[in-house]
C-alpha positions in Angstrom: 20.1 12.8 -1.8 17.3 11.3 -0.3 13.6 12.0 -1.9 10.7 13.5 -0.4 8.0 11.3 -0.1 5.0 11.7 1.9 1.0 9.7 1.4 -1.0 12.0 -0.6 -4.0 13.7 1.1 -6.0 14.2 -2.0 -7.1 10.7 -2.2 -8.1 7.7 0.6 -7.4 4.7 0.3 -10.2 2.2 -1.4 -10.4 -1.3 -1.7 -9.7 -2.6 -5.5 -9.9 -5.3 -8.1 -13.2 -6.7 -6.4 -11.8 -6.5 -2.6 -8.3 -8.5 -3.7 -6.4 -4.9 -2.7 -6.2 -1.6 -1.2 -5.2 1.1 -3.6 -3.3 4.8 -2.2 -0.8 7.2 -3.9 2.4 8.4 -2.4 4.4 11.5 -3.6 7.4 10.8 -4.5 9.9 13.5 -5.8 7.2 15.7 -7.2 5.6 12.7 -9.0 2.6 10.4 -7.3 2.8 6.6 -7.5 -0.1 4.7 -7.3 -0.1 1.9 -5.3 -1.9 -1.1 -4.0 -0.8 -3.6 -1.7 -2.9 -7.3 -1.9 -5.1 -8.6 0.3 -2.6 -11.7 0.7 -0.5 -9.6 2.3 -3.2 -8.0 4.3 -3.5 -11.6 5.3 -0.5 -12.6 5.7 1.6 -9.9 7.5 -1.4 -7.5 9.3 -4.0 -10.5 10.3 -6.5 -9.5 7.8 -9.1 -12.6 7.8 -10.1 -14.5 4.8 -13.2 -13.2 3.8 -13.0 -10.2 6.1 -15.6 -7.4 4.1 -14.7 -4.1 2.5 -14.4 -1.9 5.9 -12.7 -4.6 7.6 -9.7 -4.5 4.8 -9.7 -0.5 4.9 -9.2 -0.8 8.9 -6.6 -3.4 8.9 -4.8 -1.1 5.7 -4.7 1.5 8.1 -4.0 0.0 11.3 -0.6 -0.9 8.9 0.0 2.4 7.5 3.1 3.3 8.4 4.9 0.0 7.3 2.7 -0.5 4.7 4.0 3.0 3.6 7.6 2.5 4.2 7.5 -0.6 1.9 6.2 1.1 -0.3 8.2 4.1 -0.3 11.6 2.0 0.0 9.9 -0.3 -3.6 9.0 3.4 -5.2 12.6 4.5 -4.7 13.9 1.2 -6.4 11.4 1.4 -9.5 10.9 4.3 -10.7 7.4 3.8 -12.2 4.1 5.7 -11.9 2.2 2.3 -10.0 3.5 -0.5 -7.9 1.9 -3.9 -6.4 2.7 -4.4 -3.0 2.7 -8.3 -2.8 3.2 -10.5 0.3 7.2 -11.2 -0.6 7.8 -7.1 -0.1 6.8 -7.5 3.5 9.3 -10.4 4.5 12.2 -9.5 6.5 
């Protein structure tokens, strides 16, 4: 049985820990997960620049969405915790 999981639109997503993530919830079988995927792997897998500001990390974050997403969803069905870190190593192939 595969679980429903969709990005929540109560929230947007907002840059973190002093601009070293991007933090968003997904829905996942009735229960949201809070996420946040780092700025390294902003950097390293969606050519985020090193000390790119604020609005520069947001636009990059959502330029990724959708694979940032489906990491995410794919780690949230593995774990099943209320928050996950979405490190560079989750986006290698």
């Amino acid at each position: 049985m595969r679980m429903a999981m969709n990005v929540t639109n109560s929230t947007e997503a907002t840059v973190v820990d002093g601009g070293l993530a991007v933090a968003f919830e997904l829905i996942a079988a009735g229960r949201i997960v809070k996420c946040t995927v780092s700025r390294e792997s902003l950097q390293d897998h969606f050519w985020l620049q090193p000390g790119a500001d604020d609005a520069r990390m947001l636009k990059i974050f959502n330029d990724g969405r959708r694979r940032i997403v489906a990491v995410a969803e794919r780690k949230a069905r593995r774990l099943a915790t209320a928050s996950i870190m979405l490190k560079a190593a989750d986006f290698q192939r």
